[in-house]
Every structure is written in C-alpha cells, then in structure tokens.
MIVEXKE-862624 format. One line per field, with one value per residue: residue number from 1; residue in one letter; x, y, z of N, C-alpha, C in turn. Coordinates in Angstrom, 1 decimal, padded with zeros to 4 digits, always signed. Layout:
! residues N
pos (NUM ...)
code (A ...)
n_c1 (X ...)
n_c2 (Y ...)
n_c3 (Z ...)
ca_c1 (X ...)
ca_c2 (Y ...)
ca_c3 (Z ...)
c_c1 (X ...)
c_c2 (Y ...)
c_c3 (Z ...)
//
This chain:
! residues 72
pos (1 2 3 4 5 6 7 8 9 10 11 12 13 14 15 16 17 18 19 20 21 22 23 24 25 26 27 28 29 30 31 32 33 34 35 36 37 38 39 40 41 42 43 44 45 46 47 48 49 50 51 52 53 54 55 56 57 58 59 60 61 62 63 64 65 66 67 68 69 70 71 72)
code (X X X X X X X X X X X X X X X X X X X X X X X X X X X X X X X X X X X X X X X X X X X X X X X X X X X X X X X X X X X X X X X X X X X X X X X X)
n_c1 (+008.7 +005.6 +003.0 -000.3 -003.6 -005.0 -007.7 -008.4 -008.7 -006.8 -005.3 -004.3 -002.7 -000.9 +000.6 +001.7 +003.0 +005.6 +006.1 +007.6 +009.8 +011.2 +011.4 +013.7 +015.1 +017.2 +017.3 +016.1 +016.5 +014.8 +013.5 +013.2 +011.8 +009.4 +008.9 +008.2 +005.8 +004.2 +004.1 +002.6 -000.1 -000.7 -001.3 -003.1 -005.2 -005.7 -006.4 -008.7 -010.1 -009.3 -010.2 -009.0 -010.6 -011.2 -010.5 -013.2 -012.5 -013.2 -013.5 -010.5 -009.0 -009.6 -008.3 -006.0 -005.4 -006.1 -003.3 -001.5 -001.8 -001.2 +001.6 +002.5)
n_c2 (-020.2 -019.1 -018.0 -016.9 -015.6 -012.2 -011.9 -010.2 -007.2 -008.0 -009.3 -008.1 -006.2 -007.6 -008.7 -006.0 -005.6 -007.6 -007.4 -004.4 -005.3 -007.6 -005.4 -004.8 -006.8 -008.8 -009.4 -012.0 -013.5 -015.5 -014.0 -012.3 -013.1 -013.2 -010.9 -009.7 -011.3 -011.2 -008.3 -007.8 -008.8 -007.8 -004.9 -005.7 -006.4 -004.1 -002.0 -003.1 -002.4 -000.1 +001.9 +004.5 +006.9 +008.7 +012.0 +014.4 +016.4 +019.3 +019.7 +018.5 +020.6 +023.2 +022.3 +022.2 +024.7 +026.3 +024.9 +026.3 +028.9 +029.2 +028.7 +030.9)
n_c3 (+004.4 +005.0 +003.7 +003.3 +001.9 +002.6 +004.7 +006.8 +008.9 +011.0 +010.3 +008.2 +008.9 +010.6 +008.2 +007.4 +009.7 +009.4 +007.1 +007.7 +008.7 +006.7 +005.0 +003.7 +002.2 +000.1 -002.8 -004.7 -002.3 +000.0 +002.1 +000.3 -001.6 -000.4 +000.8 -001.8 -002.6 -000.4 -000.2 -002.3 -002.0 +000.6 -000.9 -002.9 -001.0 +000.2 -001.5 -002.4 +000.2 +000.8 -001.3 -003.0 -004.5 -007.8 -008.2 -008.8 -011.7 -011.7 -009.1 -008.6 -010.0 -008.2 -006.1 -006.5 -007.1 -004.8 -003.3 -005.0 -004.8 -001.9 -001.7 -002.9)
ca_c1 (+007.8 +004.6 +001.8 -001.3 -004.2 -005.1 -008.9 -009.1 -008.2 -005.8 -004.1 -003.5 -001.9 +000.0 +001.2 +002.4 +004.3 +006.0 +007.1 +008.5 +010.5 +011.7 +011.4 +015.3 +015.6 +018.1 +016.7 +016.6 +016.5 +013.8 +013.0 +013.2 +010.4 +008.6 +008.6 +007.4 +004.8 +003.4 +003.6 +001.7 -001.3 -001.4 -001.5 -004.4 -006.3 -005.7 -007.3 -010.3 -010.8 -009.1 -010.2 -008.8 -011.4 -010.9 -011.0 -013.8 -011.7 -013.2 -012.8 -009.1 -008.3 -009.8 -007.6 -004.5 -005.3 -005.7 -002.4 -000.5 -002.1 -000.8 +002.6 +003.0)
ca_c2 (-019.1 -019.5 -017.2 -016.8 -014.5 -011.5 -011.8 -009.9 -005.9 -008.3 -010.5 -007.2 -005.4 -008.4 -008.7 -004.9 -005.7 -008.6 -006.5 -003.8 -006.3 -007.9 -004.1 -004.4 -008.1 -008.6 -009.9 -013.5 -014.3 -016.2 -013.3 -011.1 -013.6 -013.2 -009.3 -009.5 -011.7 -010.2 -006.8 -007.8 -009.6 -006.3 -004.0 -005.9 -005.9 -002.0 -002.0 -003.7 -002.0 +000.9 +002.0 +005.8 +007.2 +009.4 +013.3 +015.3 +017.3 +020.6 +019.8 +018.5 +021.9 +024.0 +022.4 +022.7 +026.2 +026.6 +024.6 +027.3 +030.1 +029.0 +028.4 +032.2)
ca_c3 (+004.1 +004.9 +003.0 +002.6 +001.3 +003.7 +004.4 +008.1 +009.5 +011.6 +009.5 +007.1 +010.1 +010.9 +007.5 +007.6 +010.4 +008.7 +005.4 +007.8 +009.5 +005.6 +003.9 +003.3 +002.2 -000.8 -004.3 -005.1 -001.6 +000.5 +002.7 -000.5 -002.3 +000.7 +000.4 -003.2 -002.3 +001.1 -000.7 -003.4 -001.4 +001.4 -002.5 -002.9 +000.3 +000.5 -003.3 -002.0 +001.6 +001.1 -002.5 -003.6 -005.7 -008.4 -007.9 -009.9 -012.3 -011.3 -007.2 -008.7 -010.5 -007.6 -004.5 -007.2 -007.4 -003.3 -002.9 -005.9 -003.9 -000.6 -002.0 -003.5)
c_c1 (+006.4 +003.1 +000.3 -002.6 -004.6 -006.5 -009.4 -008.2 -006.8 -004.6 -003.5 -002.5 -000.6 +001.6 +002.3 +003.9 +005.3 +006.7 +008.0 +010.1 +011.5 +012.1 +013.3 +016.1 +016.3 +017.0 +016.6 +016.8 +015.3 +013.2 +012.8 +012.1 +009.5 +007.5 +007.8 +006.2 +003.2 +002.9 +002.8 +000.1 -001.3 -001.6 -003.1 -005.5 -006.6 -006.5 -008.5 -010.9 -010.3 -009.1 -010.1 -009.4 -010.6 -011.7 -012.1 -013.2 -011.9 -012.7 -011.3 -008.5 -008.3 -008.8 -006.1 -004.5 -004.9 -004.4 -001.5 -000.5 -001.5 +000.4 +003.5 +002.5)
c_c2 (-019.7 -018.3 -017.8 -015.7 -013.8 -011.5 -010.9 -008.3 -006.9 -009.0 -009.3 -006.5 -006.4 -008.5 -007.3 -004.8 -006.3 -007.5 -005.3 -004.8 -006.6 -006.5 -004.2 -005.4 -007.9 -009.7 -011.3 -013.9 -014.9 -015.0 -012.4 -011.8 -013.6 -011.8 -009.1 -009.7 -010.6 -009.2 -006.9 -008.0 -008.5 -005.2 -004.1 -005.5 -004.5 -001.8 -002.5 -003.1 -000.6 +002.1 +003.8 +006.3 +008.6 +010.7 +013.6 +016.4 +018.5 +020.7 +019.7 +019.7 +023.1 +023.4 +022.2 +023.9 +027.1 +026.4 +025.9 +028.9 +030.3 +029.3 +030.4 +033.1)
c_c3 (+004.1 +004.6 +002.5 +002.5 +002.6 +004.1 +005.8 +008.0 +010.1 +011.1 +008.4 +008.2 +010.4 +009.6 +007.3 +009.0 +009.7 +007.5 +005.9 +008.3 +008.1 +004.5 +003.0 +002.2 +000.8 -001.9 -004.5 -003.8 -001.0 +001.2 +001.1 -001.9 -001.3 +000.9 -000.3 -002.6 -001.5 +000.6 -001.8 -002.3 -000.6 +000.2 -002.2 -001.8 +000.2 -001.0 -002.7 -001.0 +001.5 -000.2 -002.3 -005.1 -006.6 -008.6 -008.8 -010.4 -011.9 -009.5 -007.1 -008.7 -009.4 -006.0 -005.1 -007.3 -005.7 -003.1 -003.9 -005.1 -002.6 -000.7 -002.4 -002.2)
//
C-alpha cells in the first residue's frame, strides 16, 4: 500500500477510482486499511475544495415548504 495525501483535481479523481475498485474490501484486511485510509484523505480533500455551506434557516424552511407542496 502505497498512500499519500491528495493535493491535485487529479490525484483526487485517481484516488476515487482506486476506492471504487476496493469499495468492497473485507475489514482487517490490507485492501480494507487501504479503503479506510484513501476514504478518509478524499473526506478531507472534498472538505477543503468542495465545502457544503450551511442553508440560511429561512431559505431552508421555504424550499422544505416547496418540496411538502410538491409532494401533496
């Protein structure tokens, strides 16, 4: 296993590949500390480059209210 930190668009993509590839791996094994790992360190990246801000409570309540309205 060879890891290390994600610093590029390419090297996170790459990594994505790579975890679909292991997504299955069994617990306690080498590919399945590999998983952990990888999936931790692409977490991160995506936290850094791809940050999900937090709604403004009234724009929250009003596109919960569209979605209840749609639904009925």
């Amino acid at each position: 296993m060879n890891i290390k930190g994600i610093k590029t668009d390419a090297e996170y993509k790459e990594a994505l590949q790579r975890l679909e590839i292991i997504f299955d791996a069994k617990l306690n094994s080498e590919e399945g500390d590999e998983l952990q790992v990888l999936g931790a360190l692409a977490d991160e990246y995506e936290k850094l480059h791809f940050p999900i801000e937090t709604p403004d409570p009234s724009e929250a309540a009003k596109f919960r209210k569209e979605q209840f309205n749609q639904l009925n």
